[in-house]
C-alpha positions in Angstrom: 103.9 36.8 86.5 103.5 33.5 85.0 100.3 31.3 83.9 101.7 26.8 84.8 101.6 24.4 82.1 99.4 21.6 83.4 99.4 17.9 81.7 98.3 16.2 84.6 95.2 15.9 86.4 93.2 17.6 83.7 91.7 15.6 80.4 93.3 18.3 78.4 96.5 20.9 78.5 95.6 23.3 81.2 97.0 26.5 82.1 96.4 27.5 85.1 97.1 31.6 87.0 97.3 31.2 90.4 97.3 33.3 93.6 97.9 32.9 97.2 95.2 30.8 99.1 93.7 32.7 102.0 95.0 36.1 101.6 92.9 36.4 97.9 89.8 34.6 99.1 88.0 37.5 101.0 84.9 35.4 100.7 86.2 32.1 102.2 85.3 30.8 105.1 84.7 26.7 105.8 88.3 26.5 104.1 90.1 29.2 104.5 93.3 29.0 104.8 96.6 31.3 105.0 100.2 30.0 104.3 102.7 32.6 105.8 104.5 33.9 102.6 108.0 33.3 104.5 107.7 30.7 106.7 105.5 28.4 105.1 103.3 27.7 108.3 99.6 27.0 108.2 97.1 29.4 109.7 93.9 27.1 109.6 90.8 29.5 109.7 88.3 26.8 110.2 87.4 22.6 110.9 85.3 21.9 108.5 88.2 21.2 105.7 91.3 22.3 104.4 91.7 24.1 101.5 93.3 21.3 98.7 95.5 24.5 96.8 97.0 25.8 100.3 99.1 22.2 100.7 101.4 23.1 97.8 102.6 26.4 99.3 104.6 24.3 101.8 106.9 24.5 98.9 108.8 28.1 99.1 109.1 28.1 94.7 104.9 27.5 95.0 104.7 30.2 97.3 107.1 32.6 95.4 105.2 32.3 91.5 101.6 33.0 93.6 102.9 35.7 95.7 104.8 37.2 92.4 101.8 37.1 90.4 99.3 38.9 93.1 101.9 41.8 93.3 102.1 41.8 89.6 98.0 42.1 89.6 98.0 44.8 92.6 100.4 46.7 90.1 98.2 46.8 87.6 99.9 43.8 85.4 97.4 42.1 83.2 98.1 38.6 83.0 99.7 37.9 79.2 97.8 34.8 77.8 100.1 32.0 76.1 100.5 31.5 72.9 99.4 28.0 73.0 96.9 28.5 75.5 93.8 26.8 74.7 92.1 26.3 78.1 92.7 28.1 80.6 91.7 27.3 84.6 91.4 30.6 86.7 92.8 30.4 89.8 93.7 26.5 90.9 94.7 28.5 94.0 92.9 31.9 95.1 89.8 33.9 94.3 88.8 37.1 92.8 89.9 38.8 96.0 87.8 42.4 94.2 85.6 43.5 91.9 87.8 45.1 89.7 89.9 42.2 89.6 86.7 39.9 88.5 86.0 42.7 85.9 89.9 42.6 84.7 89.5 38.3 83.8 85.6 39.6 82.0 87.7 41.5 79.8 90.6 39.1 79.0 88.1 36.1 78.1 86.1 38.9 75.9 89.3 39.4 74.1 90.1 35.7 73.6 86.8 34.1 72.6 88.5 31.2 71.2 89.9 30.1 74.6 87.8 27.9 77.6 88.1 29.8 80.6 87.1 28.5 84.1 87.0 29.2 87.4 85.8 28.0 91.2 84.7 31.0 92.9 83.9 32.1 96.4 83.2 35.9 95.6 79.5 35.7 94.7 79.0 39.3 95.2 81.4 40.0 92.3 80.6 37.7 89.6 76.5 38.5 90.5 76.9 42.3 90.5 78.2 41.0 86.7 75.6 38.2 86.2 74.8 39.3 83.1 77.9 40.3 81.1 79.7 37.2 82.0 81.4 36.0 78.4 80.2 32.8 77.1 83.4 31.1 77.2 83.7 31.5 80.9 82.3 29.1 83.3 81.8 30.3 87.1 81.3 27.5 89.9 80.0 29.0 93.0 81.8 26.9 95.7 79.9 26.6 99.0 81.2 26.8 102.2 81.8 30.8 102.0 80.0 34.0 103.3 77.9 34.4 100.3 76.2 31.1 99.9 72.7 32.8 100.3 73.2 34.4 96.8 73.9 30.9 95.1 69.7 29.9 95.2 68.7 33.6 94.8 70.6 33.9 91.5 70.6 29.9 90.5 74.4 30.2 90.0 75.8 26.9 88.8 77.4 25.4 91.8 79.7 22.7 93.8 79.6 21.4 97.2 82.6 19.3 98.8 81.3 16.0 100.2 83.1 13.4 102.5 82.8 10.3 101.1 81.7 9.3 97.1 78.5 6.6 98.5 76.4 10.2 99.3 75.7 11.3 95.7 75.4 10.0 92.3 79.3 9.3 91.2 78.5 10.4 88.1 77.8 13.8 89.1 81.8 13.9 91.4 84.5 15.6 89.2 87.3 14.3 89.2 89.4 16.3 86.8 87.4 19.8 86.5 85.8 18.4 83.2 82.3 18.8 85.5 83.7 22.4 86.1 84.4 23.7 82.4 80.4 22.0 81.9 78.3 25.4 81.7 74.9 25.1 83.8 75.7 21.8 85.5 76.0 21.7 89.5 78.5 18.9 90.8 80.0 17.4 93.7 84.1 17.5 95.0 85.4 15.1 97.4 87.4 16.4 100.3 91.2 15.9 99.4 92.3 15.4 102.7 90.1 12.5 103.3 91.2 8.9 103.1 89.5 7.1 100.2 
């Protein structure tokens, strides 16, 4: 199991853990998404967009470090922080595909308090059967487009919605490098990777 180094894309040094797309997103639905572990091919579960993390695993060395660190989880691994680890982005590719896994990443930030944890979720049903021992150095986005977007206004989770094209919203309120993500109790906008700008 390993957590990536990330000096790109984000405003700070980012370390992300990663897991399969598809196959640890139980909740998923407009962009699910499974890339056979082998082969590399594309199972595309729906039309309405592609999931952005799935178009790495094309690459069999992408596919291999996910794959390694969901067996390493089923095992009962806990993910070992890094030393220099100051931020830390949850899953850049996969969800919380249970609730004892969600409960597994409560306890890590608990124990590392000075660390900025954050994460994209589609498993609503985990994080609210939670909602009220989430640590404050986590930040949840509830991402719409999956089975559980009823429980996003019910609970007034902090949420994102994927939009075509920037002129629709406010640009101010479009993250463009997760710093809207890591913002507690602010709801934002994602533009579709996959469309031409």
């Amino acid at each position: 199991m390993k957590f990536i180094r990330k000096n790109k894309y984000y405003s700070t040094i980012v370390y992300e853990w990663n897991l399969p797309t598809g196959f640890t997103c139980p909740k998923a639905e407009e962009c699910l998404v499974k890339v056979d572990r082998v082969t590399g091919k594309f199972n595309n579960k729906s039309n309405a967009y592609r999931c952005y993390a799935a178009s790495s695993e094309r690459f069999p060395a992408v596919r291999k470090h996910r794959w390694n660190n969901f067996q390493f989880i089923k095992n009962g691994g806990i993910p070992e922080i890094p030393k220099k680890a100051k931020h830390i982005r949850i899953h850049a590719s996969g969800d919380f595909f249970n609730q004892k896994y969600f409960d597994l990443w409560i306890e890590i930030c608990k124990k590392n308090t000075n660390i900025e944890f954050w994460a994209y979720t589609k498993s609503l049903s985990f994080w609210v059967n939670r909602i009220n021992d989430i640590p404050k150095n986590l930040v949840l986005t509830a991402s719409y487009g999956g089975r559980e977007d009823s429980l996003i206004s019910k609970y007034n989770l902090k949420h994102t919605k994927v939009i075509k094209d920037k002129k629709e919203v406010d640009e101010s309120l479009i993250d463009y490098n997760d710093d809207l993500a890591r913002t507690p109790n602010l709801n934002f906008y994602l533009l579709d990777n996959h469309i031409k700008k």
